[in-house]
C-alpha beads as a LAMMPS data file, in Angstrom:
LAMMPS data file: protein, C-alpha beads

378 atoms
377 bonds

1 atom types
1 bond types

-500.0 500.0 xlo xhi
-500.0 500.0 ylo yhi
-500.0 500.0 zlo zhi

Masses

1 110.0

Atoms # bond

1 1 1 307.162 -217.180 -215.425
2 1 1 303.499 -217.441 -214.314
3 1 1 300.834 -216.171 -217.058
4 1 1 298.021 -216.390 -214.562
5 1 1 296.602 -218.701 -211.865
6 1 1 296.882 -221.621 -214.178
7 1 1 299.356 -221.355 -216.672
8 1 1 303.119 -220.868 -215.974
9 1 1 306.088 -221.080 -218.750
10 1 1 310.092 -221.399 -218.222
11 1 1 313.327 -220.802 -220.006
12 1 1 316.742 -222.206 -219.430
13 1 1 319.712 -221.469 -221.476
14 1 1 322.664 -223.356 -219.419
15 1 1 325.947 -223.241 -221.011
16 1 1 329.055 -225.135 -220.247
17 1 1 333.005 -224.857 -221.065
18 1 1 335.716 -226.812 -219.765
19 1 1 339.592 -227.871 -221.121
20 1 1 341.606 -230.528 -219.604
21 1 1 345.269 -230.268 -220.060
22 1 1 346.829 -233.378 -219.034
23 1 1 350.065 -236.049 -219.343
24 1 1 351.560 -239.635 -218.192
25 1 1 354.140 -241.142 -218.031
26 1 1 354.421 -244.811 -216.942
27 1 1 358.079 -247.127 -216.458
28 1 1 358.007 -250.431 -216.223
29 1 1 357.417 -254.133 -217.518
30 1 1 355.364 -255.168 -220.162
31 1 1 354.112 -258.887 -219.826
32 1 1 353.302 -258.956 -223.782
33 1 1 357.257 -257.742 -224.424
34 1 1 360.296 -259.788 -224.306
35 1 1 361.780 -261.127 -221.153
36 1 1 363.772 -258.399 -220.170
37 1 1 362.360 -255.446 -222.422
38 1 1 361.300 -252.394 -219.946
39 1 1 359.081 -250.332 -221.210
40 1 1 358.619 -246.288 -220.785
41 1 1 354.883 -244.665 -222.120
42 1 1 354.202 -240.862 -222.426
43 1 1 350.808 -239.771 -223.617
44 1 1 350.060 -235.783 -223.577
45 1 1 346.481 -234.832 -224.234
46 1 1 344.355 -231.763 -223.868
47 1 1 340.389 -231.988 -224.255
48 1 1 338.215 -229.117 -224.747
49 1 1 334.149 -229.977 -223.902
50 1 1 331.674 -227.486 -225.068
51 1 1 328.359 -227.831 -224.025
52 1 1 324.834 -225.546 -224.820
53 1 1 321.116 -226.772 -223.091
54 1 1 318.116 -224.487 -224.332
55 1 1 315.094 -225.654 -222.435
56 1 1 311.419 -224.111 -222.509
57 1 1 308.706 -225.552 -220.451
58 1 1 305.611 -225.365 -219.548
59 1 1 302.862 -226.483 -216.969
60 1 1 298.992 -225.671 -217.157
61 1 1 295.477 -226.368 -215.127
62 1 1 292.741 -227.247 -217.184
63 1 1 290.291 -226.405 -215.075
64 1 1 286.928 -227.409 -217.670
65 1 1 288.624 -230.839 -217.899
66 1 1 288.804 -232.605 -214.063
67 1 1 291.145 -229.803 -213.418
68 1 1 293.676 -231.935 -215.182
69 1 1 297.946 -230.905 -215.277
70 1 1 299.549 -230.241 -218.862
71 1 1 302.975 -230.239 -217.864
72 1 1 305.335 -230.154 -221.318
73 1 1 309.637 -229.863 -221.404
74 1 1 311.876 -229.034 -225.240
75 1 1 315.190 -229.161 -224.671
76 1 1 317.920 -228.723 -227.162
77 1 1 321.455 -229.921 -226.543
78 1 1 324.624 -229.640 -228.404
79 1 1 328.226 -230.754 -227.187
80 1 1 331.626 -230.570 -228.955
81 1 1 334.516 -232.274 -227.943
82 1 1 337.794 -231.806 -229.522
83 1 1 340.897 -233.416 -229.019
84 1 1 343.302 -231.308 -231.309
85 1 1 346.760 -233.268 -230.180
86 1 1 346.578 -236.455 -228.283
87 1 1 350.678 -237.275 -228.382
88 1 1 351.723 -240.895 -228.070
89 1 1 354.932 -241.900 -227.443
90 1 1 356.182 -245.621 -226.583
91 1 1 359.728 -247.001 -226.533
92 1 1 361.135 -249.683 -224.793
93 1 1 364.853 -250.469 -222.944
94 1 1 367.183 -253.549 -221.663
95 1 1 370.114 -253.575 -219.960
96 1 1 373.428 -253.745 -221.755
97 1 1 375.267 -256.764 -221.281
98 1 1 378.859 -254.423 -222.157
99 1 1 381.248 -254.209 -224.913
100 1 1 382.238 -253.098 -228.062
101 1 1 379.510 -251.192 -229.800
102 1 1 380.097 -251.048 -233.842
103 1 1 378.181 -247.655 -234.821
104 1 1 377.900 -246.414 -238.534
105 1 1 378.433 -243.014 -240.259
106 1 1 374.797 -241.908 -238.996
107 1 1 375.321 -243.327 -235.487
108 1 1 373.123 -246.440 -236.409
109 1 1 374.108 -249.322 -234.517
110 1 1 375.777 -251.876 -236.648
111 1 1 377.390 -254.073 -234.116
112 1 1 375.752 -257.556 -234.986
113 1 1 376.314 -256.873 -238.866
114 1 1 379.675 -255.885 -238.426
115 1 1 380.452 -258.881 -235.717
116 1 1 379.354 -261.065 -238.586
117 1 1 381.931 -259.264 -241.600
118 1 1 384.979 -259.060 -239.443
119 1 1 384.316 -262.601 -238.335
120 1 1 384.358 -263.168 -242.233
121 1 1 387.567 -261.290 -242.426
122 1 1 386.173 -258.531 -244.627
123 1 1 387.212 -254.490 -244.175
124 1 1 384.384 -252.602 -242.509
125 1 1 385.354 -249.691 -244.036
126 1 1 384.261 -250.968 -247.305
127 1 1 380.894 -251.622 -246.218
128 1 1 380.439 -248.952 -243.471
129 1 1 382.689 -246.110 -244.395
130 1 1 383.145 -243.759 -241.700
131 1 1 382.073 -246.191 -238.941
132 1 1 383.118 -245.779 -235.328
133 1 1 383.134 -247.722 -232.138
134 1 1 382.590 -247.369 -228.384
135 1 1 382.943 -249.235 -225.328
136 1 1 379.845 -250.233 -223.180
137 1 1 379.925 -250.680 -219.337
138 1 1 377.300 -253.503 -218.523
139 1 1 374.052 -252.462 -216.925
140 1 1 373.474 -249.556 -219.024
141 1 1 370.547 -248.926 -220.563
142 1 1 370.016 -249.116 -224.370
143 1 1 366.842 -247.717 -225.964
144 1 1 364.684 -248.739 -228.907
145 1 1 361.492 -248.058 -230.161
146 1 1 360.278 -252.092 -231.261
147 1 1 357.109 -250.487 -233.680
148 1 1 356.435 -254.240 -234.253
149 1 1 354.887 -254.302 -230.379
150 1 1 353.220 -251.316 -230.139
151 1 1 352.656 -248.136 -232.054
152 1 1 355.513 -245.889 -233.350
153 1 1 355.326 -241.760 -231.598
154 1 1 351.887 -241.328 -232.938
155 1 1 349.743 -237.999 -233.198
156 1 1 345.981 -237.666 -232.849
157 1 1 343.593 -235.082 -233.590
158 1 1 339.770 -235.312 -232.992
159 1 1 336.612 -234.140 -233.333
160 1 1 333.443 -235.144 -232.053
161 1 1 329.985 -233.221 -232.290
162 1 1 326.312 -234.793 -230.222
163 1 1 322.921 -232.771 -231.208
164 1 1 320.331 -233.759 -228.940
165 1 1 316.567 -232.867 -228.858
166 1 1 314.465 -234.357 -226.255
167 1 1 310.542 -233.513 -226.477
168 1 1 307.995 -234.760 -223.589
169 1 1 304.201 -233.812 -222.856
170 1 1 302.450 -235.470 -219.739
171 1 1 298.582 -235.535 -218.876
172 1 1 297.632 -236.338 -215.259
173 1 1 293.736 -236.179 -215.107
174 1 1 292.589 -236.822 -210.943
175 1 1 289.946 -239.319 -209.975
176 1 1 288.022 -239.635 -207.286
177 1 1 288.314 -242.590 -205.286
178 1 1 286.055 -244.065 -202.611
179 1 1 286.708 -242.861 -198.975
180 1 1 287.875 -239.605 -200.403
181 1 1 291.129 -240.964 -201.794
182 1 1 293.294 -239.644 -204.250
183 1 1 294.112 -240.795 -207.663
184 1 1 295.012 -240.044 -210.843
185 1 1 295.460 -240.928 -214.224
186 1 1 298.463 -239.987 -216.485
187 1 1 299.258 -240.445 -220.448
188 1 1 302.145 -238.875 -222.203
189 1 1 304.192 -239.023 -225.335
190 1 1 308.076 -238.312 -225.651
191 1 1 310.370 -238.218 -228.649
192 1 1 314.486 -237.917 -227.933
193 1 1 316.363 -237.766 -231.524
194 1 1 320.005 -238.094 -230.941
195 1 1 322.669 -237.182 -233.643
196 1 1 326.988 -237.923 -233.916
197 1 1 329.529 -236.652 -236.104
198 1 1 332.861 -238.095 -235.152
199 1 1 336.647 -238.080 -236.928
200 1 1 339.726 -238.847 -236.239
201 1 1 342.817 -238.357 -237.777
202 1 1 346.408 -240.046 -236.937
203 1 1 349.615 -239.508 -237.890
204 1 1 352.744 -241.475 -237.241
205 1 1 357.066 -240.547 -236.866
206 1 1 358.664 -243.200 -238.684
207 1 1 362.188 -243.719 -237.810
208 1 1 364.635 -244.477 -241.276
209 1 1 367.674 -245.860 -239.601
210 1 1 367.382 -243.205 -236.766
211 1 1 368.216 -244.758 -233.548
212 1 1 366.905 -243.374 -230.444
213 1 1 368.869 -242.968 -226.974
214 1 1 366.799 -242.148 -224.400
215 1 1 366.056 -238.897 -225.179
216 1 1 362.732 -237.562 -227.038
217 1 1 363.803 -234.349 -227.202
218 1 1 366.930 -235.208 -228.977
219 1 1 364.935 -237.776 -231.060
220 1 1 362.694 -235.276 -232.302
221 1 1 365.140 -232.502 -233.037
222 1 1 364.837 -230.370 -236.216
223 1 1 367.683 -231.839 -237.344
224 1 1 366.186 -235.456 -238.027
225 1 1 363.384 -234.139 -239.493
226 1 1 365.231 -232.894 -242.604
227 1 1 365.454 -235.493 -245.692
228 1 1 367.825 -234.761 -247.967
229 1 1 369.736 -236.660 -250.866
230 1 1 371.972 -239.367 -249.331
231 1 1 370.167 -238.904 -245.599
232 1 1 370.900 -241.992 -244.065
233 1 1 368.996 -241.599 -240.813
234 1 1 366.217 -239.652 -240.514
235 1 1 362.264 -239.262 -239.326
236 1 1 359.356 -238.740 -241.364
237 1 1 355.763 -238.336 -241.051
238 1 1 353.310 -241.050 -242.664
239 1 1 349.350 -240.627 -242.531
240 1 1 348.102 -243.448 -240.897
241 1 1 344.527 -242.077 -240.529
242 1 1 342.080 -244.886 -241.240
243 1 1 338.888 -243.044 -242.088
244 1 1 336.724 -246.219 -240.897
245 1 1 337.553 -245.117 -237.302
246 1 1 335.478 -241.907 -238.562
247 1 1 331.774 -242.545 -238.759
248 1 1 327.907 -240.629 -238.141
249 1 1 325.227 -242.110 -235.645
250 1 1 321.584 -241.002 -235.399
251 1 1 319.477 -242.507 -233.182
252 1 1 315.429 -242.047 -232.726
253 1 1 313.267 -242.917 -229.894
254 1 1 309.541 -242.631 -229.955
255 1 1 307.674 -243.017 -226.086
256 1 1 303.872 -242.961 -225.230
257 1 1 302.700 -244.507 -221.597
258 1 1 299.515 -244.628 -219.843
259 1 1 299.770 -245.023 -216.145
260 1 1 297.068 -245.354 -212.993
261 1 1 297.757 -244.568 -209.636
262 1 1 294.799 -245.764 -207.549
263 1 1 293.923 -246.436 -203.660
264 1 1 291.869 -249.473 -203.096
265 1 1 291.980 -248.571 -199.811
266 1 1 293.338 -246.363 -196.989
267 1 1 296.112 -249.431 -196.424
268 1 1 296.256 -250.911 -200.206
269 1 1 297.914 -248.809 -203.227
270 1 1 298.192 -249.913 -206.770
271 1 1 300.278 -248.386 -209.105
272 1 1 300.849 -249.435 -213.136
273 1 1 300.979 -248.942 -216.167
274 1 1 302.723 -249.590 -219.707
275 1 1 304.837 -247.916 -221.231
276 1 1 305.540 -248.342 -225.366
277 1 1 308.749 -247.203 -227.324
278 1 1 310.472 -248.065 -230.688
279 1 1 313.860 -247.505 -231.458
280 1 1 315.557 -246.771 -234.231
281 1 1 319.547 -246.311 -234.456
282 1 1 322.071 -245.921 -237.637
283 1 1 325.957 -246.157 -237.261
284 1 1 328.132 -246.128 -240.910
285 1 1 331.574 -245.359 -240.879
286 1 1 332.848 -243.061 -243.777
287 1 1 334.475 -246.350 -245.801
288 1 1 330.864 -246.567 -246.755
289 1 1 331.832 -243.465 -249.329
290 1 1 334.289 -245.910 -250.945
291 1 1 332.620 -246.830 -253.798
292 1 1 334.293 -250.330 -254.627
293 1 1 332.773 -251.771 -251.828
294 1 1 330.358 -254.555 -252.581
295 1 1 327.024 -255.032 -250.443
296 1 1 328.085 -257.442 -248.195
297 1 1 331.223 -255.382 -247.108
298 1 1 329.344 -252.634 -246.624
299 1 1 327.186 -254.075 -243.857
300 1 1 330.323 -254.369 -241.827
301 1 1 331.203 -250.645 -241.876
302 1 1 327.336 -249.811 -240.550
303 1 1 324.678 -250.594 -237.355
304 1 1 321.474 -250.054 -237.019
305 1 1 318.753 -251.146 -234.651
306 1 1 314.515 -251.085 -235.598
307 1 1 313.095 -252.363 -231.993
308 1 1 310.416 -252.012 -230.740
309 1 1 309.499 -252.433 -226.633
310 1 1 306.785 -252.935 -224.334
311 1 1 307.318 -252.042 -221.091
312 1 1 304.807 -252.840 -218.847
313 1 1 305.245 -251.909 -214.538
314 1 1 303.191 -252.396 -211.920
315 1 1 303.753 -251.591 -208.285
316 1 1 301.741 -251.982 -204.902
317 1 1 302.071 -250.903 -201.215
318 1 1 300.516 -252.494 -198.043
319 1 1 300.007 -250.288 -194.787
320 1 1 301.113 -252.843 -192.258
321 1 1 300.842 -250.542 -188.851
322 1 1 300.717 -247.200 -188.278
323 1 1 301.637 -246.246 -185.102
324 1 1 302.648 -242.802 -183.948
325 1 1 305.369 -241.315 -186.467
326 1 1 306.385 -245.103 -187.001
327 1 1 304.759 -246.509 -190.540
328 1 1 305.994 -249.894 -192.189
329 1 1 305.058 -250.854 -195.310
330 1 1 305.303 -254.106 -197.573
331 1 1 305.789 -253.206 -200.819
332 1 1 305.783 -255.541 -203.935
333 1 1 306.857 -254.443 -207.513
334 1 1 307.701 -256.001 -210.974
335 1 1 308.306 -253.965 -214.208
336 1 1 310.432 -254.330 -217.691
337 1 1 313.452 -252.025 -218.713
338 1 1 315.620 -251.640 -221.714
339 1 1 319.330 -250.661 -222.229
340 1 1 320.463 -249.507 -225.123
341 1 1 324.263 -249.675 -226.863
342 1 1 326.106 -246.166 -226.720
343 1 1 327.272 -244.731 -229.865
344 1 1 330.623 -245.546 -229.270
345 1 1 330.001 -249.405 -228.301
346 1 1 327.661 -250.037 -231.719
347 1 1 329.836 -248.029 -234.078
348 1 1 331.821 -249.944 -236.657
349 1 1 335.562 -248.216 -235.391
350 1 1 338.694 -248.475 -232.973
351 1 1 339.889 -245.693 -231.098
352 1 1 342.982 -245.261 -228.564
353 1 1 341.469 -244.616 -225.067
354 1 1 343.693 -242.544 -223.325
355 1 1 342.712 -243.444 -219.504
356 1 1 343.173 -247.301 -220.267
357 1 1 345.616 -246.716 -222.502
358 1 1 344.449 -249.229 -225.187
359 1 1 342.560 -249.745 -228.484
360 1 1 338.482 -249.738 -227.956
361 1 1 336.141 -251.472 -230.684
362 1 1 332.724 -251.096 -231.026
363 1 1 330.774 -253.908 -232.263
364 1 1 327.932 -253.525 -234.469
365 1 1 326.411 -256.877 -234.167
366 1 1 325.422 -255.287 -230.490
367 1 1 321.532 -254.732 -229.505
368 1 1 319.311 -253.583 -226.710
369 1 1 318.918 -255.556 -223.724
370 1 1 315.635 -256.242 -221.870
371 1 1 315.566 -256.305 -218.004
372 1 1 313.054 -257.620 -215.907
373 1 1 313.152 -256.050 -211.882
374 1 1 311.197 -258.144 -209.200
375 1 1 311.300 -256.132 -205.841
376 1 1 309.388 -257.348 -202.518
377 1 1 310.814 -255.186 -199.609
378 1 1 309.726 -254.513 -195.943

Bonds

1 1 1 2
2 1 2 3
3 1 3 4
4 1 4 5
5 1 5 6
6 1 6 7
7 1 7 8
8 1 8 9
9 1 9 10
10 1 10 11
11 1 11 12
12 1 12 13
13 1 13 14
14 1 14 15
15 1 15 16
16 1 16 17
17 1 17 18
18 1 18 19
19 1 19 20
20 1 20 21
21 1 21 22
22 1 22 23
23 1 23 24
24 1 24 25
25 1 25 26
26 1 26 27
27 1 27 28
28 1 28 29
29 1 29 30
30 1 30 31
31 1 31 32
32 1 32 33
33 1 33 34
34 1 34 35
35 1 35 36
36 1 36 37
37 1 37 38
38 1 38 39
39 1 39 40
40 1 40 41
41 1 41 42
42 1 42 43
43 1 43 44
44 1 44 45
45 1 45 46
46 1 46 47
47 1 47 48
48 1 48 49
49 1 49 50
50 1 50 51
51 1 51 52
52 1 52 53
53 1 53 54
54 1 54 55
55 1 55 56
56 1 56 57
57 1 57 58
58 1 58 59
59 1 59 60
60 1 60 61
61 1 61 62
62 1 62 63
63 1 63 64
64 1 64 65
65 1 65 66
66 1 66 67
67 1 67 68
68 1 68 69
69 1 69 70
70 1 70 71
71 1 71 72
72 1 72 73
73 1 73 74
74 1 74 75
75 1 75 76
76 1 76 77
77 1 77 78
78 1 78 79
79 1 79 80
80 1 80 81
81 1 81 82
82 1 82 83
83 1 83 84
84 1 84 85
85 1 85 86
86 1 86 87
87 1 87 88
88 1 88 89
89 1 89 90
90 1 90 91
91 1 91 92
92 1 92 93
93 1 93 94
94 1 94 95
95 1 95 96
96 1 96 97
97 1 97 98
98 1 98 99
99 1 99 100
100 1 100 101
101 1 101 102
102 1 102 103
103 1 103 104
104 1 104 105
105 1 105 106
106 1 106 107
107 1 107 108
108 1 108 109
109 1 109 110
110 1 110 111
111 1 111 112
112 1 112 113
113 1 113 114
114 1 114 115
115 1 115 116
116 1 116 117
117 1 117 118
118 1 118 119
119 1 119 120
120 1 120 121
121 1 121 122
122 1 122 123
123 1 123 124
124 1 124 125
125 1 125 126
126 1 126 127
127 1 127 128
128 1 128 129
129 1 129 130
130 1 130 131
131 1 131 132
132 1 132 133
133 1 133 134
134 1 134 135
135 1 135 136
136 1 136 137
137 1 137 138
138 1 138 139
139 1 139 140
140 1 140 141
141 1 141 142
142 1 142 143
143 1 143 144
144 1 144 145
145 1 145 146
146 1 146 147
147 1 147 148
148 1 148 149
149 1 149 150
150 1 150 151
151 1 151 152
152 1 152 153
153 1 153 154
154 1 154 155
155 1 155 156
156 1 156 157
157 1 157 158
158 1 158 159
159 1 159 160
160 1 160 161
161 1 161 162
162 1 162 163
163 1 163 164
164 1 164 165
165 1 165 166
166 1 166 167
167 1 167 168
168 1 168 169
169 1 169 170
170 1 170 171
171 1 171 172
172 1 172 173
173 1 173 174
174 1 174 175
175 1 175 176
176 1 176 177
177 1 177 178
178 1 178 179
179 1 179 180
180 1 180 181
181 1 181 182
182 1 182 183
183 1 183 184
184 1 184 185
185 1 185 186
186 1 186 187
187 1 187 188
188 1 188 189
189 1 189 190
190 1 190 191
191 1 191 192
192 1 192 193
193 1 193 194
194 1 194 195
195 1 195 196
196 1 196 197
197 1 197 198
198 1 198 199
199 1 199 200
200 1 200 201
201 1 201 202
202 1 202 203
203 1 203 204
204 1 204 205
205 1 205 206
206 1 206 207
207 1 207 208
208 1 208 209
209 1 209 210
210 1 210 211
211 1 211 212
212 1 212 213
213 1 213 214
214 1 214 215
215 1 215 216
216 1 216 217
217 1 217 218
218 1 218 219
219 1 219 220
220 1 220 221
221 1 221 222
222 1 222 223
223 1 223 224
224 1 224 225
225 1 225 226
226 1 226 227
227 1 227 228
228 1 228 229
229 1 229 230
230 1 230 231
231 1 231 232
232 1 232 233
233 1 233 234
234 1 234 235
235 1 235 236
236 1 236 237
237 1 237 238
238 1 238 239
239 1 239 240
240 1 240 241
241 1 241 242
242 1 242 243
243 1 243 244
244 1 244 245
245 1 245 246
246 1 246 247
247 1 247 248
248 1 248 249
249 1 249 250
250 1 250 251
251 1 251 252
252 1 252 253
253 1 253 254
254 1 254 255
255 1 255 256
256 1 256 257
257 1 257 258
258 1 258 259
259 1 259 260
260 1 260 261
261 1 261 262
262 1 262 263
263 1 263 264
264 1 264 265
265 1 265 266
266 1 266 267
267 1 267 268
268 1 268 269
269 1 269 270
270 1 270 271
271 1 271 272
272 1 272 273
273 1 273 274
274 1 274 275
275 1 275 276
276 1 276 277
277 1 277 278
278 1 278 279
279 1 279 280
280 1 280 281
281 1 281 282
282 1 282 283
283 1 283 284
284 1 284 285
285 1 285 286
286 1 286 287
287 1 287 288
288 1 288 289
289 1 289 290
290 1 290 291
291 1 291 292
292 1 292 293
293 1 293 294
294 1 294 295
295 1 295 296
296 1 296 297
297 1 297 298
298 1 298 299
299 1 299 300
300 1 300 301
301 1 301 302
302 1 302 303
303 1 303 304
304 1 304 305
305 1 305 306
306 1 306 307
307 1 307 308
308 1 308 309
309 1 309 310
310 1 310 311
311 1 311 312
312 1 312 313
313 1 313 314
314 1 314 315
315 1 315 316
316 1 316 317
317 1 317 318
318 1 318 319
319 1 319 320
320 1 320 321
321 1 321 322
322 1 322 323
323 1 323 324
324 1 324 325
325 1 325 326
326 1 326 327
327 1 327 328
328 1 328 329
329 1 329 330
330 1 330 331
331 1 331 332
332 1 332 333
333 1 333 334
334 1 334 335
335 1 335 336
336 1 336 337
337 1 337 338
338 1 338 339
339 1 339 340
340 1 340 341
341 1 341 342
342 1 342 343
343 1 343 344
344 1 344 345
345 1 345 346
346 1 346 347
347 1 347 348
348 1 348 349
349 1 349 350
350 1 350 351
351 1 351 352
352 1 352 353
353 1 353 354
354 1 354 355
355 1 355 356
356 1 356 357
357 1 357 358
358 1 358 359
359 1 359 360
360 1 360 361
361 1 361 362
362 1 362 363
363 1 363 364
364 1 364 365
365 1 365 366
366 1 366 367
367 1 367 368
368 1 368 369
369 1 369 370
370 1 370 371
371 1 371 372
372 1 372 373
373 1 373 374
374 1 374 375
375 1 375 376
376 1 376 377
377 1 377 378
């Protein structure tokens, strides 16, 4: 909205919703498994991203001072993504080699027990009362679930929450160069504050002497679930949550830069300036709020960073020829950069990724990293 000839305000308010309902399923070997062991992996997910930007802004002439530009951007940001069911669910297979299959009262297979008793010449009905048998052509499959390669059917629900509030005010005062040439001055001072709430919980289906054939329906039906006196086979639910992989991050960044952009001459232009920030980051995971933790194991449930950066950047351009709409130019340039960790690469947890399909750790003994650009082009 423009006040007047000089002054001119805007407002943004940009929100965002989207779900993603998604699953995969995946057949095949495992290198990691036993020679022989197939391996089947279903994953079902659906992740909801909310996102809210408020921005107000502002640009201004100061006419009484060089006619100078006071340009100024708030913005407010907050996202929420929730994961309310990530479903897991890994088993493996091998072919049969055929036979006699020894199954108890529950449907358990017994075979290599019971091998091992009648080979002793004991009754199997004194051990296994009720048991049963059944012929197996070779080459059929038989199924398993081996929860001491991978996880058992697990469960996930998660929540994650990013407030975000980036401030920035920039000065560009013009100077007058010889030959009528343009340049300018410009200072400025920025502040971006970043906060993370994140938690996960898990939950795993424990089989008790339940064997499973193939089938997840069947595996999971209502039936199993019930445990009752004298139960023999059935599933149960165990909370595996681990409430290290849940954790807080705030993160504050601090800018001010002066810059000059100046013509030497109609062919020569010079631009740099430096640039000066400081960091400061904090990652702890909520073991911290056990309270039997000693000092030393609490600094490896938390990360923090307290940097602070010079950046200096300076960059120049030659007018080689000029000729018609044709213009080449040598340009030279050298400046200083930082890259910071993510939240999710610093923090002290491990998470399931569900597009690579494995456990990610962040590392807390991470920092920034400086990079230094050289650039000569034609």
């Amino acid at each position: 909205y423009k006040l007047n000839g000089n002054n001119k305000v805007g407002v943004t308010y940009m929100p965002n919703i989207s779900g993603v309902n998604d699953s995969r399923y995946q057949n095949g070997i495992n290198p990691s498994d036993a020679i022989g062991l197939g391996q089947e992996q279903r994953q079902q997910r659906y992740l909801e991203r909310t996102m809210q930007i408020f921005q107000l802004r502002g640009e201004h002439v100061i006419e009484n001072f060089y006619n100078s530009k006071l340009t100024w951007i708030s913005s407010y940001t907050r996202g929420i993504q929730s994961t309310p069911d990530l479903r897991v669910f890994i088993n493996s297979y091998e072919e049969s080699e055929g036979g006699r299959v020894y199954l108890d009262e529950g449907g358990t297979d017994i075979t290599e027990d019971a091998l091992a008793l009648l080979a002793d010449g004991e009754d199997l009905n004194e051990y296994y009362p009720g048991y049963t048998t059944e012929v197996v052509g070779e080459g059929e499959l038989e199924y398993s679930i081996e929860d001491n390669l991978y996880p058992s059917p697990t469960r996930y629900y998660r929540e994650m929450t990013d407030n975000t509030l980036d401030l920035k005010l920039n000065l560009e005062v013009p100077l007058q160069g010889k030959e009528g040439l343009k340049n300018k001055l410009s200072v400025g001072a920025s502040y971006v504050g970043k906060t993370r709430d994140y938690t996960e919980s898990r939950y795993s289906f424990i089989s008790s002497g339940l064997e499973y054939n193939g089938d997840p329906n069947a595996y999971f039906a209502e039936e199993n679930m019930n445990i009752v006196p004298g139960a023999s086979s059935y599933l149960y639910l165990r909370d595996d949550t681990d409430i290290q992989n849940s954790y807080t991050a705030s993160q504050d960044v601090f800018g001010a830069y002066a810059m000059l952009d100046y013509n030497l001459s109609t062919k020569f232009r010079i631009n740099g300036g430096v640039r000066l920030e400081t960091t400061q980051m904090l990652l702890e995971s909520e073991k911290l709020n056990q309270s039997d933790l000693d000092p030393e194991q609490q600094e490896n449930f938390k990360g923090s960073l307290d940097l602070i950066d010079i950046l200096p950047a300076v960059n120049m351009t030659y007018q080689l020829r000029k000729r018609d709409l044709s213009l080449t130019n040598l340009r030279f340039s050298v400046s200083r950069s930082v890259a910071r960790p993510m939240f999710r690469e610093k923090a002290p947890y491990s998470v399931f990724d569900f597009e690579i399909q494995e456990q990610q750790t962040g590392n807390t003994d991470l920092t920034r990293t400086q990079i230094d650009n050289l650039d000569l082009r034609l």
